[in-house]
C-alpha positions in Angstrom: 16.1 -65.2 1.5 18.7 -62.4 1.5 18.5 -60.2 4.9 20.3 -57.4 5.8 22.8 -57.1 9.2 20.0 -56.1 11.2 18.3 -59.3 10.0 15.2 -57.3 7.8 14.1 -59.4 5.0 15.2 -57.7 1.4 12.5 -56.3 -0.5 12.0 -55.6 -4.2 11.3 -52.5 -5.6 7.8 -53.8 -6.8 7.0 -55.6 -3.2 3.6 -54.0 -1.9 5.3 -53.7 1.3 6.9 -50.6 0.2 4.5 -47.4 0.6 5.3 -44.0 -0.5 6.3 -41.7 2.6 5.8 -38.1 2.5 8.9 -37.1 4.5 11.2 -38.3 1.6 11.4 -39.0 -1.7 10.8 -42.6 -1.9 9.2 -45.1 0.0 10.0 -46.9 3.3 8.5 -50.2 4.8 4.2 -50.1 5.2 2.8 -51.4 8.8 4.8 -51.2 12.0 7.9 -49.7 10.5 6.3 -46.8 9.0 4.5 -45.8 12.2 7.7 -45.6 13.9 9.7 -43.8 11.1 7.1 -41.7 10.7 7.0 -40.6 14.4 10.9 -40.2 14.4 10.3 -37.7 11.3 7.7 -36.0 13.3 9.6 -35.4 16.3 12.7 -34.7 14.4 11.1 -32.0 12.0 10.1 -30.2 15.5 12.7 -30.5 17.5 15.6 -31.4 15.7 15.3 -29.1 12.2 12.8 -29.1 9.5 13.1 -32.2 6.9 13.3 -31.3 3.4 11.8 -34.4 1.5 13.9 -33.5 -1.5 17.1 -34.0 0.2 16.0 -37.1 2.3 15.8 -40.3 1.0 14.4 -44.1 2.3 14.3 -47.1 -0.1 17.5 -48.4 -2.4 18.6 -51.2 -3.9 22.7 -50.7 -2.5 25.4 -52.1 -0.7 26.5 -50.2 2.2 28.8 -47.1 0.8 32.7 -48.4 0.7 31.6 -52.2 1.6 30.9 -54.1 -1.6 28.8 -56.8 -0.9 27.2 -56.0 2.4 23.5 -55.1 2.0 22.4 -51.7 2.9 19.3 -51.1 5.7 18.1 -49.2 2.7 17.2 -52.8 0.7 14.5 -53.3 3.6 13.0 -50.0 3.7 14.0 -49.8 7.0 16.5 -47.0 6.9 15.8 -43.5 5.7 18.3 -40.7 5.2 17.6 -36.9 6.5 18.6 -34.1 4.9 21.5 -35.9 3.2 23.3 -32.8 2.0 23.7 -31.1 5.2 25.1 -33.9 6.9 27.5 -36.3 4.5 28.2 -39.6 5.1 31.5 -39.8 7.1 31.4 -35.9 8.4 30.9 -35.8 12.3 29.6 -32.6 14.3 26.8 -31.5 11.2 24.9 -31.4 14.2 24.9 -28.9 17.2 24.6 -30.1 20.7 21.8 -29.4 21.3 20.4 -30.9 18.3 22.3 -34.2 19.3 20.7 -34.0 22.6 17.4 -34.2 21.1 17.8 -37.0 18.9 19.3 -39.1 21.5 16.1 -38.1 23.5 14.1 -39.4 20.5 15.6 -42.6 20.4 15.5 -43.2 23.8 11.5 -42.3 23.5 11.2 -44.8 21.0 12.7 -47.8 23.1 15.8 -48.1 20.7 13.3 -49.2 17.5 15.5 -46.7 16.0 19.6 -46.4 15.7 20.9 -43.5 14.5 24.6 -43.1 12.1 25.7 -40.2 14.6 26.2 -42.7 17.0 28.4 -45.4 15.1 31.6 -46.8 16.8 33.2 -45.8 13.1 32.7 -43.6 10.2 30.0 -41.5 11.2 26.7 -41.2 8.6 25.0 -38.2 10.3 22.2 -38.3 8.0 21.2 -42.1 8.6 18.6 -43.7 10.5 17.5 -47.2 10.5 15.2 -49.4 12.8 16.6 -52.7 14.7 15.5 -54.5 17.3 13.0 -57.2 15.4 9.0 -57.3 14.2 8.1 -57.6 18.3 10.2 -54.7 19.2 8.6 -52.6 16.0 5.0 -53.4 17.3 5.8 -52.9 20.8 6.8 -49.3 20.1 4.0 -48.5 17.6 1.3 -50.2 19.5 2.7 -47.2 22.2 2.7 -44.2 19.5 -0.9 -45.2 18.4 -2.0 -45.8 22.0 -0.4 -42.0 23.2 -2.3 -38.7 22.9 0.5 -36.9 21.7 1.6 -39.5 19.3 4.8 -39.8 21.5 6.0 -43.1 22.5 8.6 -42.0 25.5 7.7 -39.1 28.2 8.9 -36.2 26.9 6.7 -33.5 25.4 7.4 -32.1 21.8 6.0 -28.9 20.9 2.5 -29.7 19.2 1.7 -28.0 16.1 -0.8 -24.9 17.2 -4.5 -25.7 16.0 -5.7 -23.9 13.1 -8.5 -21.2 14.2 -11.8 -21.0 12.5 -14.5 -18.7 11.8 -17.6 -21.1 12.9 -17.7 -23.1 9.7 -19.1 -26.6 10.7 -18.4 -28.4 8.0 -15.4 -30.4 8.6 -12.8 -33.1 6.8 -10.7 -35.5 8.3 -7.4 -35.0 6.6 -4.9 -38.3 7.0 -2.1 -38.4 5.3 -0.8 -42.4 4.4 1.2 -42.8 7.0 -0.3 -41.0 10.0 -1.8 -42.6 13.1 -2.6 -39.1 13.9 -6.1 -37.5 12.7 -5.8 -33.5 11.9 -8.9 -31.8 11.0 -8.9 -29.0 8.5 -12.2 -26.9 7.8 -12.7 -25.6 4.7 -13.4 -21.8 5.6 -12.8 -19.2 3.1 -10.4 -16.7 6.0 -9.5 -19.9 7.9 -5.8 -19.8 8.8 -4.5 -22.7 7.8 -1.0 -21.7 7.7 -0.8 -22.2 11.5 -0.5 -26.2 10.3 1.7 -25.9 6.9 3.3 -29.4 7.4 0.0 -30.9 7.8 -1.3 -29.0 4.9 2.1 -30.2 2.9 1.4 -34.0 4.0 -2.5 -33.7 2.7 -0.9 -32.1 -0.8 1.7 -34.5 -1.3 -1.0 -37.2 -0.8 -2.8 -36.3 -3.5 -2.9 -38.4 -6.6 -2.2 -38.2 -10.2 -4.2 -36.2 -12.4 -4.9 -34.4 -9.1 -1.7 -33.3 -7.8 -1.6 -30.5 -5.4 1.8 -28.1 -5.6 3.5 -29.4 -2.4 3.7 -25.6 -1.2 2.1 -25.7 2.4 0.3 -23.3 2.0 -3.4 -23.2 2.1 -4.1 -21.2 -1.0 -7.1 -21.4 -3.2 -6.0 -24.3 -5.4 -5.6 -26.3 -2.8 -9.2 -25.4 -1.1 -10.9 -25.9 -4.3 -9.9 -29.3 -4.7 -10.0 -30.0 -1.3 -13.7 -29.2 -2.3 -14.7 -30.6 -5.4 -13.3 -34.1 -4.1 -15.3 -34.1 -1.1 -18.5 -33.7 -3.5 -17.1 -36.2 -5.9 -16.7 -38.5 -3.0 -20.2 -37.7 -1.5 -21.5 -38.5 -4.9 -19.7 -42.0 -5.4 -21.2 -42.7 -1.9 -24.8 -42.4 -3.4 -24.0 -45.0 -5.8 -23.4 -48.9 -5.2 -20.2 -49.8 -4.1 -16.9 -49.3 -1.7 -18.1 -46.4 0.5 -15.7 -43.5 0.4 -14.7 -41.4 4.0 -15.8 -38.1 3.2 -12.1 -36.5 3.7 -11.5 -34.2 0.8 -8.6 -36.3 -0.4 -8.1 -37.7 -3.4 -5.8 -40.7 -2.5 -6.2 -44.5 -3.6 -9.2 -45.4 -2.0 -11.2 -42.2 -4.3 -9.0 -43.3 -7.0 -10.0 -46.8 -7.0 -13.8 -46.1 -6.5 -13.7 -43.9 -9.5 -12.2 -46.5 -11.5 -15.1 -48.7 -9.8 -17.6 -46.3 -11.1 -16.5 -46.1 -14.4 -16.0 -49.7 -15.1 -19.4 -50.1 -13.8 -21.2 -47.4 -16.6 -19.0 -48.1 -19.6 -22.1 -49.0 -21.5 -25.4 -47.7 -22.1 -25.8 -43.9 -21.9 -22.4 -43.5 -20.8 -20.8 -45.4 -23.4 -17.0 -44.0 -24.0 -16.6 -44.0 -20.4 -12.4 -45.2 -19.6 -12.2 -47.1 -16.3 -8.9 -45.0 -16.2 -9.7 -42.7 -12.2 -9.7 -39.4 -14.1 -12.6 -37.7 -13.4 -13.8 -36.2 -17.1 -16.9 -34.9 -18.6 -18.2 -39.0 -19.0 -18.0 -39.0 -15.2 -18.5 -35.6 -13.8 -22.3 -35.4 -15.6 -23.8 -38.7 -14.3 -22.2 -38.3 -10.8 -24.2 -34.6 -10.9 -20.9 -32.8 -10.1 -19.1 -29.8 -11.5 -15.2 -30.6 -13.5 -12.8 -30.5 -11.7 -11.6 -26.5 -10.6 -7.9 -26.4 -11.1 
């Protein structure tokens, strides 16, 4: 079994291991690893600089750049890059001081799951962060992020995203994107502002998937409320039928996916003949189900 220098196992680009992260483009390593990566990106979107998924990367099948034959960190989806373009490989001081200063804090919060490029002996990779330290070390410091109220394994206190205010609306959704241990409630309130939370509202739109993609704006609009909507019915409607129970969250991630497919499958025949166990909610599944199509 190939591993890489910090002794993670090599993973294939098909391995279910891999999940989809929403602070990149790409994926990372799912469990442990995830929930620590995904607290570094937390942290360093708020007190570091804002990540731009399109410029930040996790996942590759690569050597190391310069050093044929030596297996990248990125082959385990245990390294991700940040902001690549603003910080190339090799370039030293892309960050201020200050900056610095709070990424070594972060690191130091997370037990040293996490080693950063700014701080390699040679040529510097500014952009590049990848976990060490073993599978005991990686559960030790998520079993602490999950545990803290803040979602902050070390003592210091990152600024916490504001709460959105509401206008007495008491219907509410539990939005979670994939990869948080964090739960954020949104409430569906025509007037609500929402935009007090536009990562969390960019994490919910990115997690939405195919046919129902969301414009990964962060921005609250009414696109995204009336699908945030209609799923929750949809969802409240599977829930009256047989089968895998749905959490009522609005979001239309894998789990709604696979119960529609579930449905379908289920009512091919019979009245509904012409159904496709393919997830997209059409006229064949939006009529039985008692629901209006969907809005966007």
């Amino acid at each position: 079994m190939a591993v890489t220098r910090l002794d993670w196992d090599v993973l294939s680009p098909t391995s279910n291991r891999l999940t989809s992260f929403p602070w990149i483009t790409g994926k990372v390593r799912a469990g442990d690893a995830y929930t620590v990566l995904d607290e570094l990106c937390r942290r360093f979107n708020t007190e570091v600089e804002k990540i731009n998924p399109a410029h930040s990367w996790g996942y590759a099948q690569r050597d190391v750049r310069g050093a044929a034959g030596v297996i990248s960190e990125h082959n385990a989806g245990t390294a991700i890059d940040l902001n690549a373009p603003k910080h190339p490989l090799g370039r030293q001081g892309t960050f201020t001081r200050t900056q610095v200063n709070r990424i070594q804090q972060i690191l130091k919060d997370l037990d040293g799951a996490v080693r950063w490029g700014g701080n390699y002996s040679g040529r510097k990779d500014e952009m590049h962060f990848e976990l060490q330290g073993g599978v005991k070390k990686l559960a030790a410091v998520a079993k602490k992020i999950k545990g803290s109220s803040t979602g902050t394994a070390g003592t210091s206190k990152p600024t916490k995203p504001s709460k959105p205010t509401t206008s007495g609306d008491p219907n509410k959704y539990t939005v979670r994107s994939e990869a948080s241990v964090r739960k954020v409630t949104i409430r569906a309130t025509a007037g609500t502002d929402k935009n007090s939370t536009p990562h969390l509202i960019g994490l919910y739109q990115r997690d939405q998937r195919s046919p129902y993609k969301l414009t990964h704006d962060q921005i609250w609009g009414k696109a995204t409320d009336d699908h945030f909507r209609w799923v929750g019915q949809l969802q409240k409607a599977l829930n009256e039928w047989k089968g895998t129970k749905l959490a009522v969250d609005g979001s239309f991630g894998n789990g709604t996916f696979n119960r529609v497919v579930e449905w379908q499958k289920r009512n091919m025949g019979g009245k509904y003949r012409g159904t496709i166990a393919d997830g997209v909610v059409g006229p064949l599944t939006t009529k039985p189900l008692g629901i209006k199509q969907y809005p966007n």
